[in-house]
N, C-alpha and C positions, 0 to 999 in steps of 0.2 A: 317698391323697386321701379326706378324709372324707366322705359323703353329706350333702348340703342335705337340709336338715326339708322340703321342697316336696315333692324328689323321693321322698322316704322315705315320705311319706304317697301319694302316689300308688301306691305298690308294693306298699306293706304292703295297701293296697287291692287290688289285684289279685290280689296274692300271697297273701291270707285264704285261698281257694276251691284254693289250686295245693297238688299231689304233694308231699311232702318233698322227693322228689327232683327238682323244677320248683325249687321254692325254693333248695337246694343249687345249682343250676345258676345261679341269677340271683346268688347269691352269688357265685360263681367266676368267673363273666364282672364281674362289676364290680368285684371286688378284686384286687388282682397275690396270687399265690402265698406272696410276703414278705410282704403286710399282711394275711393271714388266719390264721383258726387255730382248730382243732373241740377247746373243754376238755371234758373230762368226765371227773364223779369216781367213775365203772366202775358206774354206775347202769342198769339194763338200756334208760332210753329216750336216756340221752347214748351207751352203746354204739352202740346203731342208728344214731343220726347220726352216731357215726364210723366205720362201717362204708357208711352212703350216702357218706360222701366219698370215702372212701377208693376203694369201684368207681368212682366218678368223676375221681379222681385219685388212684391210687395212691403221689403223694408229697405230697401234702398234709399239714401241720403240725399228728400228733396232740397233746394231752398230757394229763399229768391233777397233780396236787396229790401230794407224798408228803409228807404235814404232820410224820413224824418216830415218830408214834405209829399207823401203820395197822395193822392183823393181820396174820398172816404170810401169811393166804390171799389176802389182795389182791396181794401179791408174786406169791404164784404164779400166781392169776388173768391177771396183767399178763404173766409168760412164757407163760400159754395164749394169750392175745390174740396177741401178738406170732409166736407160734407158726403158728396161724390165717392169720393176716394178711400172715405170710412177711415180716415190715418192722419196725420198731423203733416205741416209742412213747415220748416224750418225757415226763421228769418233773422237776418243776420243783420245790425245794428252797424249805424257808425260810433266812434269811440267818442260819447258825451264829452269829455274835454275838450276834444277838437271844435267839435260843435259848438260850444262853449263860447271858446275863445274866438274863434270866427267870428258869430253872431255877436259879442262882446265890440270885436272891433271894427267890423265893416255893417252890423244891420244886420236884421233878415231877409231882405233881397237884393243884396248887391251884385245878382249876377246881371240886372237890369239896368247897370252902371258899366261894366265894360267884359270885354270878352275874359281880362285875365280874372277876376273878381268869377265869374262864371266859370272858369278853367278848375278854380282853387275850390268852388263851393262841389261839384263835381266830386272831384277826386278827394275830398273830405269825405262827403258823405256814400260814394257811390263807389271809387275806384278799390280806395284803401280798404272798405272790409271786404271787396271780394278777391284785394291781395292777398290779406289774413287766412279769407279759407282756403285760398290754392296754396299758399306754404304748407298746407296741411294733408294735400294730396298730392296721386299721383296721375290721376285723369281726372279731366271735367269734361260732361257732356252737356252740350248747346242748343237752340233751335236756329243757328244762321243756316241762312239757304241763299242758293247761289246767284238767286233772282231775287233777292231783299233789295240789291242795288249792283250798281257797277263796281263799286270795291271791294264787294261781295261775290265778284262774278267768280272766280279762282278759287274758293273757297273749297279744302279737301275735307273729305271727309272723316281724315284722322290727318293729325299734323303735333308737332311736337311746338310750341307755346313758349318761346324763346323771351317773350315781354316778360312772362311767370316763372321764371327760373327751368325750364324744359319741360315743364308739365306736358302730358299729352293732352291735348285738348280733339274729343270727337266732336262729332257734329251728322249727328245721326240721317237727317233730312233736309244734308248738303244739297242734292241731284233732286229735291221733289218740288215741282211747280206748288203755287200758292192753292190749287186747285186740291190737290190732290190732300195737302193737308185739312182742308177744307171736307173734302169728303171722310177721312179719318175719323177728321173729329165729330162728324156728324152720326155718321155708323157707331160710335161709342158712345153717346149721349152726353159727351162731355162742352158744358158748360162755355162759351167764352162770358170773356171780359164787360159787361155791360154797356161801356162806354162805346164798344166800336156800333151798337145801335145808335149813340148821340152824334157818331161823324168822325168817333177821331181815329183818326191812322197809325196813333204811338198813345201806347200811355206810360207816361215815367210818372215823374214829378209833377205836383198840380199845377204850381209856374210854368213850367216849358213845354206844356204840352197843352195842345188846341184841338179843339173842331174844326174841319176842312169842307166836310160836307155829310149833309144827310147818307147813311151808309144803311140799310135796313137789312140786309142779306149778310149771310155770316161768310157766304164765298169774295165779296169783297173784302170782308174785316182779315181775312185771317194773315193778311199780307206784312201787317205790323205797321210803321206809320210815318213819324217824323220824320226827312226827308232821311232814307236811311243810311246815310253818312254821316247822321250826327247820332246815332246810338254810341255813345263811348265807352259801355262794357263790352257789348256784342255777346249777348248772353240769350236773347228775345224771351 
């Protein structure tokens, strides 16, 4: 059942000032089990928000994007996670065909030839299946926070998802500085990303995403990376 824009603004007002974990909780009471679902693409503040669900319901529907082209360390990231968490985590594919025919007629890197080539390989392999599984619900919960960037800066902490046919899209750890997820995740012994020890500030795809600088402490990693306007799920 989707949320009325009435009730949505009444909440998201309330819900500005509450806990992640208040917000998590008002999620879960007003969605069944089957129409929710925590994406994150292993970014240290979408981890935390699947790590508050998960102590809140340990079978809650994690998952995250495997676009075809990740590093090998996010694989094994994903069995440290799952290791951690003692539970599986769900990864959702793009649609081989697509894939297919793409690489068929432009290569496997043409997004190194021009921006719309780069546009198309994206939303092949990144945007489209995580259309697939928002038709499928009726909330998704995210790691954006309102200091990721300045397009980021307005960022509520429930909002109704008008790109996704009105989904309610939360965002548990809208109002928390980088710091704070940082200590979270430290007090829980949870794992990051290995790669933010090699420098990087994003990790997607193994094409598009770089080392920027030696990063050794996990209270700089946990900020997420690429300059963050060009995250094009916005899922972290």
């Amino acid at each position: 059942m989707r949320a009325g824009r009435e009730e949505l603004l009444l909440e998201r007002a309330r819900l500005d000032t509450a806990s992640p974990n208040d917000v998590i909780e008002w999620a879960f009471s007003r969605f069944p089990s089957d129409r929710r679902v925590v994406v994150t693409g292993l970014q240290a503040d979408g981890v935390a928000v699947a790590d508050m669900a998960i102590a809140a319901d340990p079978s809650v529907r994690v998952l995250t994007i495997d676009t075809g082209r990740l590093p090998e360390a996010t694989h094994r990231y994903l069995d440290a996670l799952r290791a951690h968490w003692g539970r599986g985590i769900e990864v959702v594919l793009p649609e081989s065909a697509e894939v297919e025919s793409f690489v068929g007629g432009h290569g496997s890197n043409p997004f190194r030839r021009s921006v719309a080539l780069r546009l198309d390989c994206c939303r092949i392999r990144k945007v489209a299946p995580l259309e697939r599984v928002l038709a499928g619900v009726d909330c998704w919960m995210t790691g954006l926070r309102r200091g990721q960037s300045e397009r980021r800066a307005t960022t509520s902490v429930i909002d109704i998802d008008e790109r996704h046919g009105g989904v309610v899209k939360v965002n548990p750890v809208a109002t928390w500085r980088e710091d704070a997820v940082t200590e979270y995740l430290t007090q829980r012994s949870v794992p990051l990303h290995p790669l933010y020890d090699a420098g990087y500030r994003s990790i997607g795809c193994a094409p598009c995403t770089r080392a920027v600088a030696p990063m050794r402490t996990p209270a700089r990693a946990a900020g997420g990376g690429r300059t963050e306007s060009t995250r094009s799920v916005g899922c972290t």
